[in-house]
Wavefront OBJ file of the C-alpha trace (Angstrom):
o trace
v -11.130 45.915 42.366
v -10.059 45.474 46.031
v -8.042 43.028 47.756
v -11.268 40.554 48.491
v -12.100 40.291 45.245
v -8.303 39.753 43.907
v -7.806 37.368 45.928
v -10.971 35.222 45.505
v -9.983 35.292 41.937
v -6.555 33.933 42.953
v -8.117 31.336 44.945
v -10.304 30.329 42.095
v -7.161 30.326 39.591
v -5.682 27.791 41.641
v -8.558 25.856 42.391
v -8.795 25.476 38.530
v -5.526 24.194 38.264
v -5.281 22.247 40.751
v -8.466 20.928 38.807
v -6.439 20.798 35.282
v -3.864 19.250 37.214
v -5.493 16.519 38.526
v -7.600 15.456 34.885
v -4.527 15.156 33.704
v -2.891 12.856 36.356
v -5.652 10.700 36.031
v -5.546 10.576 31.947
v -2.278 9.417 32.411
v -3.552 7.047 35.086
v -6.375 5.577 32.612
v -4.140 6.164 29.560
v -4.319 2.110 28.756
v -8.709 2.798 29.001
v -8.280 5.673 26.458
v -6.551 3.650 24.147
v -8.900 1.273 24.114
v -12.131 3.539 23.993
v -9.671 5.164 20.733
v -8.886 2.049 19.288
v -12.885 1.064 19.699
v -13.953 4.648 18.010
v -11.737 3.928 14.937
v -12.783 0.305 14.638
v -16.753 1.971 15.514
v -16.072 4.140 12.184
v -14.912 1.213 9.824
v -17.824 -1.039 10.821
v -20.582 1.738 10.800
v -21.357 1.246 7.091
v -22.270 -2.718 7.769
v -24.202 -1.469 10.975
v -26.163 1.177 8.920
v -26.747 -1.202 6.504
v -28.166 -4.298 8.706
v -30.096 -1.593 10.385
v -31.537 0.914 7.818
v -31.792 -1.628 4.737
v -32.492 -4.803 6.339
v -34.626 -3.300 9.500
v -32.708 -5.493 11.434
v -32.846 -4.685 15.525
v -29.894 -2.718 16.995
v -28.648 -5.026 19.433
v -29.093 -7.564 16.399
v -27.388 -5.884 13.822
v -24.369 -4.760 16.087
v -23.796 -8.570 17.114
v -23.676 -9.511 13.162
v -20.891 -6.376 12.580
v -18.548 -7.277 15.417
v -18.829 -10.651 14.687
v -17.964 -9.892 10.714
v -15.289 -7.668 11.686
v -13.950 -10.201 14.177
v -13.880 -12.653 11.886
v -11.711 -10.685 9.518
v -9.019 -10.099 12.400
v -9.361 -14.302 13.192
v -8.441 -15.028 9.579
v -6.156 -12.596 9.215
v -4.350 -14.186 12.386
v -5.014 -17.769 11.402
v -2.992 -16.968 8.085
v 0.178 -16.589 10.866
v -0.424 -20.058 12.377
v 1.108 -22.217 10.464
v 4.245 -19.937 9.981
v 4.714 -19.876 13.864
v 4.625 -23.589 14.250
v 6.970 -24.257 11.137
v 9.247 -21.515 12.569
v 8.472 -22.974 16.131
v 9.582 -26.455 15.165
v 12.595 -25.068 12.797
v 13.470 -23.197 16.153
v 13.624 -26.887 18.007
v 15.782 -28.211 15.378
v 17.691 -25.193 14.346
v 21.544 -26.368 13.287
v 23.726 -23.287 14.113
v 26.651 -24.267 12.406
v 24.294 -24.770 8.771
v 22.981 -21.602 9.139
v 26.219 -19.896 9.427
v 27.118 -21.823 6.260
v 24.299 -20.922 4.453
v 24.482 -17.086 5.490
v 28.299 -17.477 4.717
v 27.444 -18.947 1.341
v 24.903 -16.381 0.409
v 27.475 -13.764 1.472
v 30.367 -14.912 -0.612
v 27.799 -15.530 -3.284
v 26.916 -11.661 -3.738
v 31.012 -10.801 -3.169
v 31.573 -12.820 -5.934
v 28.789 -11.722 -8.449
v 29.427 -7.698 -7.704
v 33.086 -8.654 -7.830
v 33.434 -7.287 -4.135
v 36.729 -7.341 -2.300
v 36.457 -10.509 -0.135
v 38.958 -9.045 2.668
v 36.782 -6.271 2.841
v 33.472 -7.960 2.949
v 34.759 -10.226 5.535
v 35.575 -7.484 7.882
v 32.444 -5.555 7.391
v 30.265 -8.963 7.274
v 31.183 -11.951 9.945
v 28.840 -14.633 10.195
v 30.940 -15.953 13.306
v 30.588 -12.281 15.238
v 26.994 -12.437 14.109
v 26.172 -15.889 15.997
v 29.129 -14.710 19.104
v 26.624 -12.714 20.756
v 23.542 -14.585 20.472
v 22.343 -16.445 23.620
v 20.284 -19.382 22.550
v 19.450 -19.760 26.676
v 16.834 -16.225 26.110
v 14.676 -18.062 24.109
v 12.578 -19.551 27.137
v 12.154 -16.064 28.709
v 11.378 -14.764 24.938
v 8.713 -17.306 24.911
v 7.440 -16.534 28.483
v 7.400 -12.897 27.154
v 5.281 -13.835 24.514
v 2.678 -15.428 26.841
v 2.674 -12.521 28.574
v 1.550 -10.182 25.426
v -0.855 -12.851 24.287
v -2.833 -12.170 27.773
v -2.339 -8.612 27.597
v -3.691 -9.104 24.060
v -6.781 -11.023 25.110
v -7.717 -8.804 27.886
v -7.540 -6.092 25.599
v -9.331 -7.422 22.776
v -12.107 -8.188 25.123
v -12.594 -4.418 26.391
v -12.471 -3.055 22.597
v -15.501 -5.521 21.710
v -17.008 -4.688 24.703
v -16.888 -0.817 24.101
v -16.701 -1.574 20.349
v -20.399 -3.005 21.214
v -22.079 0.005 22.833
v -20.734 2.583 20.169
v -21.742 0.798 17.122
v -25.758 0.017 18.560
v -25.549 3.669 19.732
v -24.280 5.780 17.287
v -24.593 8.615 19.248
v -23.154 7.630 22.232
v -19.607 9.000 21.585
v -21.259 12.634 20.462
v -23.207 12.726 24.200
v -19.792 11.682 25.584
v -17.913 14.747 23.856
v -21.028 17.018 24.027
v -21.389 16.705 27.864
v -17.806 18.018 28.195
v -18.658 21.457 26.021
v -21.102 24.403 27.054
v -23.872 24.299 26.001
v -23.515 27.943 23.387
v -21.342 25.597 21.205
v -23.023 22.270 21.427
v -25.092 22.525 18.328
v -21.562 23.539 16.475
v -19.633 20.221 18.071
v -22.980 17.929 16.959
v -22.076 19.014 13.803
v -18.746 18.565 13.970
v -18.687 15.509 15.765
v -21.361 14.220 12.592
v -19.263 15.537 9.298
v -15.728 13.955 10.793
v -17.675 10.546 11.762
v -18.908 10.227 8.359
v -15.103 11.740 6.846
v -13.095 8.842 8.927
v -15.470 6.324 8.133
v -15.000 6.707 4.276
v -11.158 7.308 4.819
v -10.448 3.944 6.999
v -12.353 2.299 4.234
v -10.419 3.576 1.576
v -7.271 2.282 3.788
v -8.999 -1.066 3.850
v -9.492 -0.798 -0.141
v -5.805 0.620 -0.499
v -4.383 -2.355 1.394
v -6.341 -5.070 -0.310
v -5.488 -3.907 -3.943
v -1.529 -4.349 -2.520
v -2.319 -7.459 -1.188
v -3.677 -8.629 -4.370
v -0.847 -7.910 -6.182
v 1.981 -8.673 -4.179
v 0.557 -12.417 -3.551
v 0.345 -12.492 -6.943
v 3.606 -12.062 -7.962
v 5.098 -14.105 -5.208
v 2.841 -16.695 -5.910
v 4.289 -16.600 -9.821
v 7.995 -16.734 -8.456
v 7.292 -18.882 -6.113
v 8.163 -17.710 -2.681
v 7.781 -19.247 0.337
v 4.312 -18.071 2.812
v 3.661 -15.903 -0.437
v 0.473 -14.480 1.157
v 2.169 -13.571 4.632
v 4.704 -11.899 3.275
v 2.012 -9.620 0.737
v -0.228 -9.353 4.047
v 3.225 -7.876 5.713
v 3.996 -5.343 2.828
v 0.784 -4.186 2.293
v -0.180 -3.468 6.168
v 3.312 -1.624 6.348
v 2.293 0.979 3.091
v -0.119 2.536 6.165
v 3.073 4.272 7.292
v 3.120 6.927 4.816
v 6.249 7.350 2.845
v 8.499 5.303 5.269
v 6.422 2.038 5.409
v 7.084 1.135 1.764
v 10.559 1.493 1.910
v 10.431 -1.046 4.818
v 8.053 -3.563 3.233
v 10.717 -3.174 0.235
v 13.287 -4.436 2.260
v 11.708 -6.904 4.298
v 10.011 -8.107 0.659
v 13.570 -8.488 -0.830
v 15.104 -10.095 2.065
v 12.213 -12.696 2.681
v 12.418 -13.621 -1.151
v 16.332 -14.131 -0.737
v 16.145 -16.212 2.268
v 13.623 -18.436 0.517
v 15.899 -19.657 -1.747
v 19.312 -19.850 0.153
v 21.144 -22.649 -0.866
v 20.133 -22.312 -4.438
v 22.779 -20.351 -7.273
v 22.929 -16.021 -6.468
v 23.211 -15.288 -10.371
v 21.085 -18.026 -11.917
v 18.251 -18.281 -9.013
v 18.258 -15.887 -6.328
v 18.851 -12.381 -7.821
v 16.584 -12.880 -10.763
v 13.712 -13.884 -8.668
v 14.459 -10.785 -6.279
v 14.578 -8.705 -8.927
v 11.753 -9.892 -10.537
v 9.418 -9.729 -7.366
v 11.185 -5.917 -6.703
v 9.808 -5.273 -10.327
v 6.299 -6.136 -9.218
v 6.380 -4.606 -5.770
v 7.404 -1.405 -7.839
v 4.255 -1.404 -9.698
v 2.160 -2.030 -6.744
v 3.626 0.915 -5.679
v 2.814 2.433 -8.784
v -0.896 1.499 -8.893
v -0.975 2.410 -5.389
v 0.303 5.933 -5.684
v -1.198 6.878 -8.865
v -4.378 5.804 -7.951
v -5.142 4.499 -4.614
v -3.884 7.165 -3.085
v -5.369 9.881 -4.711
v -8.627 8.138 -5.208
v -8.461 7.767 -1.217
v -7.924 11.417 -0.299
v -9.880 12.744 -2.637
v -12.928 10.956 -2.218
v -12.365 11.122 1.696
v -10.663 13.607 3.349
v -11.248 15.797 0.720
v -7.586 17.366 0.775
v -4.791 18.270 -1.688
v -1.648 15.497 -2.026
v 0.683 18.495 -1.569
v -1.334 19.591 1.512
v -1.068 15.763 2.823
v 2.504 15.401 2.320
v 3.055 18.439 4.095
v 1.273 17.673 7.169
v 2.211 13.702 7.422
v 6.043 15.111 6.819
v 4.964 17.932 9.982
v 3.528 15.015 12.161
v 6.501 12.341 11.201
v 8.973 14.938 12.225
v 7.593 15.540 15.846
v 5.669 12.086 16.488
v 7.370 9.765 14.490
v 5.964 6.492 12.441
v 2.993 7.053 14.865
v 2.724 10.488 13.752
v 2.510 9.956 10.253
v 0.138 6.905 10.364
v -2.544 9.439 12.604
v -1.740 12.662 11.006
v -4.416 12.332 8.096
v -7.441 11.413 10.326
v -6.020 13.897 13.267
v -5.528 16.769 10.630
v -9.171 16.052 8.927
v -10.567 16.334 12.002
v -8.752 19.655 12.793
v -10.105 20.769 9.830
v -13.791 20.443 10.545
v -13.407 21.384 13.640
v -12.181 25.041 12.362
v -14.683 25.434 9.516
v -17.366 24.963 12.060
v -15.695 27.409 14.464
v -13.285 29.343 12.357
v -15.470 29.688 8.763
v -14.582 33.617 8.336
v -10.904 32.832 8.441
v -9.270 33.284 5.517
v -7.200 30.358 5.946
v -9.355 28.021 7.304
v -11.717 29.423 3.934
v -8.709 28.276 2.061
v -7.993 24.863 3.365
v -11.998 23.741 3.630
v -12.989 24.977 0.353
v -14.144 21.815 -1.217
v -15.734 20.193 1.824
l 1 2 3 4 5 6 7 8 9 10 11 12 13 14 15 16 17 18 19 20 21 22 23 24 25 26 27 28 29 30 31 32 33 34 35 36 37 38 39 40 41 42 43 44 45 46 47 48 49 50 51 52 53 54 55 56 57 58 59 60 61 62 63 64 65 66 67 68 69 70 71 72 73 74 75 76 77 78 79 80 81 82 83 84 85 86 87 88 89 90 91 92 93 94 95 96 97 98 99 100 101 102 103 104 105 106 107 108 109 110 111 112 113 114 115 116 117 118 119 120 121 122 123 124 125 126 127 128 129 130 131 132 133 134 135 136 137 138 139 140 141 142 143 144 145 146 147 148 149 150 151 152 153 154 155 156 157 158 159 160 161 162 163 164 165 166 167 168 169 170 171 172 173 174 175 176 177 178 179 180 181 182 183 184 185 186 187 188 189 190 191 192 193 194 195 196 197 198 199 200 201 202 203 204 205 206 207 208 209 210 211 212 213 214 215 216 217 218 219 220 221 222 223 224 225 226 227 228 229 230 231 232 233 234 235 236 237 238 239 240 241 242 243 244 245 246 247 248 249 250 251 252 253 254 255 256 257 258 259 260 261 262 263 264 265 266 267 268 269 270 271 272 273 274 275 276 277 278 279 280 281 282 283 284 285 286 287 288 289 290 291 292 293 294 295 296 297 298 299 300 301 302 303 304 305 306 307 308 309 310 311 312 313 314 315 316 317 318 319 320 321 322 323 324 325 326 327 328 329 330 331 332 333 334 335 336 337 338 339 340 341 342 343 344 345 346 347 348 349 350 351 352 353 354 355 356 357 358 359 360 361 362
């Protein structure tokens, strides 16, 4: 090789990253359009069945059938959001007529309430507890700029909404549009491979985010219900809460645990601790333990069996991986980002004796 040829090569090395370089300076750039082309493929997968079906069953027109999905699965998100209405105009107007000084006596209360019953040293509560340090630092004045700032995400919100319909649109009447997307990227020795790739994880995803759907709605079911019986306050807001946190794997239902326990005690401040408030806590903790229950024994497995098609052990293993170097975000993508991995190297990798191992019953 002589020195022209080395250092074309050279040249060309550069000129490809340079070119690497730049893609990803302008992913970055576009990063808010990627989320929103993601956030429409996800939303593409759970609405495919109802598209399928309008289309294939029905012999409904593309255009036609996509109009009456979106508009379905819109209406879902509507009435999911209409549920939080009325709570932000009661807490809105509570907010307008909040008396500082009887909420510091009703915390207080509450607080000497539970010293009293767990026979806790009251010197020693009151240093570690102060209502009066609590309300020192709060600045009443930052609501108007909190409200402003809420505005603000309601725009962002709309304008966003807007674009995921919009791409949401084009990707359900053309199901293949996302495959000539990612297929126009690859050469063309491995396109037939990433077709069928792109095909087996479409049809994966869309039967997992279902499941989720399934998963949450069995929660929901039974934490209204046993709100409802005890009679909390916003009962079905509160389930809604708890069950959309149990998509955090692990993590989200020790959260909806606590927020659960803590929105049942505040609904009934004022009332006795021993003879009111910590039976009905433990009570609803008693049911939101068998949701739990229900929901690992059988949602769960019924979910990833049926779906991704992958062991509980092998799960836990990779949400734990992805939670330890992404965090909650991690572990709430690692199952569809690991299925899709997966696919990916049986269609690629199928001699491999691990890949043999991990893809055995798909």
């Amino acid at each position: 090789m002589n020195a022209k040829e080395i250092s074309k090569g050279i040249f060309w090395a550069v000129i490809q990253l340079a070119g690497v370089c730049i893609l990803l300076w302008l992913l970055l750039q576009l990063k808010t359009l990627l989320i929103y082309m993601l956030i429409a493929g996800i939303v593409s997968l759970i609405g495919r069945p109802i598209n399928q079906l309008l289309m294939n069953r029905i012999k409904m027109k593309a255009v036609l059938a996509t109009t009456i999905s979106i508009v379905l699965l819109l209406g879902i998100l509507i009435s999911i959001f209409s549920l939080f209405v009325p709570l932000l105009i009661q807490q809105g107007q509570n907010l307008s007529l909040l008396d500082v000084d009887l909420l510091k006596i009703n915390i207080q209360t509450l607080a000497e309430e539970i010293s009293m019953y767990f026979q806790l040293d009251n010197s020693f509560w009151q240093q570690q507890i102060s209502v009066d340090n609590l309300f020192q630092n709060v600045n009443l004045g930052l609501l108007p700029e909190l409200l402003n700032q809420a505005l603000e995400l309601l725009g962002g919100f709309t304008i966003g909404l807007f674009s995921v319909v919009f791409i949401l649109f084009f990707f359900l009447k053309d199901s293949h549009l996302q495959e000539r997307i990612i297929l126009a990227l690859v050469h063309d020795k491995v396109s037939n491979r990433v077709e069928k790739s792109i095909e087996k994880t479409k049809r994966l995803l869309s039967r997992y985010f279902l499941g989720l759907l399934l998963q949450i709605s069995i929660l929901l079911f039974i934490y209204s219900i046993v709100l409802i019986i005890f009679q909390v306050e916003n009962a079905f807001i509160i389930a809604f809460l708890c069950a959309l946190l149990n998509l955090i794997p692990y993590l989200g239902p020790i959260i909806g645990a606590v927020l659960m326990m803590l929105l049942t005690m505040s609904s009934f401040i004022g009332a006795d601790f021993s003879s009111v408030i910590l039976p009905k806590t433990i009570y609803v903790m008693f049911g939101f333990m068998i949701g739990q229950l229900i929901d690992n024994f059988f949602s769960q497995p019924f979910i990833f069996s049926n779906s991704v098609k992958s062991h509980p052990l092998e799960i836990f293993i990779v949400i734990l991986a992805s939670g330890t170097l992404l965090g909650p975000v991690g572990m709430i993508i690692a199952i569809p980002l690991y299925t899709t991995l997966k696919v990916i190297a049986q269609e690629f990798l199928a001699e491999n004796k691990i890949v043999k191992a991990l893809t055995k019953n798909f």
